[in-house]
C-alpha positions as CSV (number, residue, x, y, z in Angstrom):
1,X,48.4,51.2,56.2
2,X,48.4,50.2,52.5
3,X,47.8,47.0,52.2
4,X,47.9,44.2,49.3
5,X,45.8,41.2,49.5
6,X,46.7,38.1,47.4
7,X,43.7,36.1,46.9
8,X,43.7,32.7,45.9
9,X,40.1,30.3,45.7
10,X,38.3,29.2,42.4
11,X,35.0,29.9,43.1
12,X,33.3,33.2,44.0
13,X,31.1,32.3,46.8
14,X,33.5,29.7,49.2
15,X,34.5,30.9,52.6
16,X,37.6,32.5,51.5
17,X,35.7,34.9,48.7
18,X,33.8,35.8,52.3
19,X,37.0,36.3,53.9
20,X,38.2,38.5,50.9
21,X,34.8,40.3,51.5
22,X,35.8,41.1,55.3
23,X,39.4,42.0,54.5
24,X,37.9,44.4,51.9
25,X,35.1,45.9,54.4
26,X,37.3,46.2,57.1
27,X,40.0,48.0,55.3
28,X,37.0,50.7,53.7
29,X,35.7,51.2,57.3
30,X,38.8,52.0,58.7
31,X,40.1,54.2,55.8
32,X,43.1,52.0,54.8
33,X,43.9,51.8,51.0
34,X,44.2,48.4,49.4
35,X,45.1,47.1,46.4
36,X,43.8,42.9,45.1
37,X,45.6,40.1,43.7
38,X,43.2,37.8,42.5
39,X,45.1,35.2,41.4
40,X,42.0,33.2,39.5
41,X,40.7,36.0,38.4
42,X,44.0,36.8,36.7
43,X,44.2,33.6,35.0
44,X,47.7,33.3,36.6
45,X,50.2,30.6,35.2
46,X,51.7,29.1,38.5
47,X,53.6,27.0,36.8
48,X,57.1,27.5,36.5
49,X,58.3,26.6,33.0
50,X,61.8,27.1,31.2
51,X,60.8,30.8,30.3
52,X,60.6,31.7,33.7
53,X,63.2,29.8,34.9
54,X,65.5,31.4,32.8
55,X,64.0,35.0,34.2
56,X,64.4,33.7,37.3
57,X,68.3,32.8,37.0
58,X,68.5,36.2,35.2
59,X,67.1,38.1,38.2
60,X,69.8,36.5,40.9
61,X,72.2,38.2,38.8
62,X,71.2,42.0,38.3
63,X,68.8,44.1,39.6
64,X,65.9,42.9,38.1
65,X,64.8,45.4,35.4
66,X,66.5,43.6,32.3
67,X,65.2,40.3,32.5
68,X,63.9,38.0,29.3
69,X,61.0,36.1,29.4
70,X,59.5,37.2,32.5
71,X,55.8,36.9,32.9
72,X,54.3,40.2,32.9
73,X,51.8,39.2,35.5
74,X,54.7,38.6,37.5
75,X,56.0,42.0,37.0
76,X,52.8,43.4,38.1
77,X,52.3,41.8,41.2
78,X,56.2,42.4,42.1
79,X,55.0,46.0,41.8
80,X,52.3,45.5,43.7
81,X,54.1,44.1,46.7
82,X,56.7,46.8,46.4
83,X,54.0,48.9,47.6
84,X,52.7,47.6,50.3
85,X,53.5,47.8,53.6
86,X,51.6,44.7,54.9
87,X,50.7,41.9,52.9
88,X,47.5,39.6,52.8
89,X,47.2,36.2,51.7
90,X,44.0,34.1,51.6
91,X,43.5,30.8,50.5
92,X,42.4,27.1,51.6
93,X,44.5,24.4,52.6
94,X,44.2,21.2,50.5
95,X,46.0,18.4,51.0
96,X,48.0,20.0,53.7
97,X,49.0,22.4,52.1
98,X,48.3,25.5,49.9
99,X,47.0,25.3,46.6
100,X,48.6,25.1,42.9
101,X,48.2,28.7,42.1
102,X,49.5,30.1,45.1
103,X,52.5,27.8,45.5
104,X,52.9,29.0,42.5
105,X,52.5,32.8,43.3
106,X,55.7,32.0,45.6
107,X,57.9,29.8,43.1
108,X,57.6,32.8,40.2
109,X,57.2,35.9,42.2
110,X,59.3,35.8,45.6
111,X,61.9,36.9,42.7
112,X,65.4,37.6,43.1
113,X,66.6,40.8,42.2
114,X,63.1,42.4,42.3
115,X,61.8,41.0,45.9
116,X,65.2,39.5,47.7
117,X,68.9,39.9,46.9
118,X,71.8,37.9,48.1
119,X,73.6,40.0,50.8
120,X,77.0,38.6,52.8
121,X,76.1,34.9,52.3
122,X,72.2,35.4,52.9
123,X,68.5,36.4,51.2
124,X,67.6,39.9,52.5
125,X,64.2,41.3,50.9
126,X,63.9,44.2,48.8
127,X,60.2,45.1,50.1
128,X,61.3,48.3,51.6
129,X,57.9,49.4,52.9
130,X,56.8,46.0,53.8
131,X,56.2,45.9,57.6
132,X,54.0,42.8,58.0
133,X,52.4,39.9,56.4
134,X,49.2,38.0,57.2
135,X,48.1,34.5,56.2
136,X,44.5,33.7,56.6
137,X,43.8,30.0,55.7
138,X,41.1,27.7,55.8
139,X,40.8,24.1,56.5
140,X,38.8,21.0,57.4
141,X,41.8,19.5,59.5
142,X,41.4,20.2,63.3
143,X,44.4,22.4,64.6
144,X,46.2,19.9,66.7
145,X,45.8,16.8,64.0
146,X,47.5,19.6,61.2
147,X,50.1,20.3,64.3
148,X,51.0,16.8,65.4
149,X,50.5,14.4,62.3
150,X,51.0,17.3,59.8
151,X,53.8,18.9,61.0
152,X,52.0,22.8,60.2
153,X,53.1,22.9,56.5
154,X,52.2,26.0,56.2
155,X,54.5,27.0,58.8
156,X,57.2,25.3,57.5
157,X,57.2,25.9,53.7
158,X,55.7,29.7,53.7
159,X,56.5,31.1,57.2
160,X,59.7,30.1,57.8
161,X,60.7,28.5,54.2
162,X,59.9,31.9,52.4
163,X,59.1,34.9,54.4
164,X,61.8,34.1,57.4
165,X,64.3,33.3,54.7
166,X,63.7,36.6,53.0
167,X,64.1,38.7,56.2
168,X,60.4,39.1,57.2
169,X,59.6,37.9,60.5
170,X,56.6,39.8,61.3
171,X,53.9,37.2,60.4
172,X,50.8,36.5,61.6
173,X,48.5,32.9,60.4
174,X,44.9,33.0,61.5
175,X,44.2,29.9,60.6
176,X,40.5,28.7,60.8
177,X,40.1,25.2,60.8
178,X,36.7,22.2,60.5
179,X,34.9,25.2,58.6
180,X,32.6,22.8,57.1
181,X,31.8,21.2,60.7
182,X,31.2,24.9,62.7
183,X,28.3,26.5,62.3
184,X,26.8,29.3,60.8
185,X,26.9,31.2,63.6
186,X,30.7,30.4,64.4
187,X,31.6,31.8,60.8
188,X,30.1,34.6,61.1
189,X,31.9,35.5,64.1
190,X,35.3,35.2,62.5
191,X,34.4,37.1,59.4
192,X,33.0,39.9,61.8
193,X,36.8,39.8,64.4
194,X,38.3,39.6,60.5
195,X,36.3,42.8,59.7
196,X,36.8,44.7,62.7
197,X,40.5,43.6,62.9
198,X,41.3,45.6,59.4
199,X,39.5,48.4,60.8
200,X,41.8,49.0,63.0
């Protein structure tokens, strides 16, 4: 399965860059090709300003390939998810929620007219090949606190607020939560089910 992981923590060495590491390992053992999004890396802009605004109004109105002032990072990674079939994303949850760069990842590159069109009154994707997307998060917040006082943001703004609303419904969230409470035992045994799990 080809897959594309979108990768989204500031320093090389957290939990998530370990995650990456397993995703990565576990996509070479079982001979799966990959491509990486690393958003920091990149130096992506996830802020949406007037420029891409204006791309983005452009876009909901043709098909996407004549569009001013769009970021060309944004054109890359649009090609990027075009050809994948199942999508990655890793990052930590701060605050709730996910963080700047990869909120804005969603804001400027879920982009109509080159990943969702407006079809008889609703968004359908345009991610032909895509067959499934999983989020991998990380968090400090016990499950059932983030569930019950929290309302699982994630759930609501990127689950159902982007993906479901697009057309993509198969989604999977392993989230792992009180990371800096378990041991080091206990993270090593999610980074070696993560491993084993790309395999596959």
């Amino acid at each position: 399965m080809k897959t594309l992981i979108i990768y989204n923590h500031p320093h090389e060495g957290s939990f998530c860059s370990a995650i990456r590491d397993a995703v990565q390992t576990g996509l070479e053992n079982g001979g799966h090709r990959y491509k990486l999004i690393n958003l920091d890396a990149d130096g992506f802009d996830p802020v949406m300003r007037e420029k891409d605004l204006g791309a983005f109004v452009q876009g909901g109105k043709n098909d996407g390939t004549e569009i001013e002032g769009i970021d060309p990072l944004v054109r890359t990674y649009v090609d990027k998810m075009r050809w994948a079939e199942r999508i990655v994303m890793i990052f930590p949850i701060w605050w709730m929620t996910m963080p700047a760069m990869m909120k804005g990842f969603v804001d400027k590159v879920i982009f109509p007219g080159m990943v969702y069109k407006m079809e008889g009154g609703k968004l359908v994707s345009m991610l032909s090949r895509l067959k499934q997307v999983v989020i991998i998060t990380t968090m400090n917040t016990p499950s059932a606190i983030y569930e019950s006082t929290f309302n699982n943001s994630i759930e609501g703004s990127l689950i159902k607020g982007t993906f479901n609303q697009i057309g993509i419904h198969d989604i999977r969230w392993i989230s792992l939560n009180m990371v800096k409470q378990v041991g080091d035992e206990k993270r090593w045994l999610w980074l070696d089910e993560i491993e084993r799990e790309f395999a596959e």
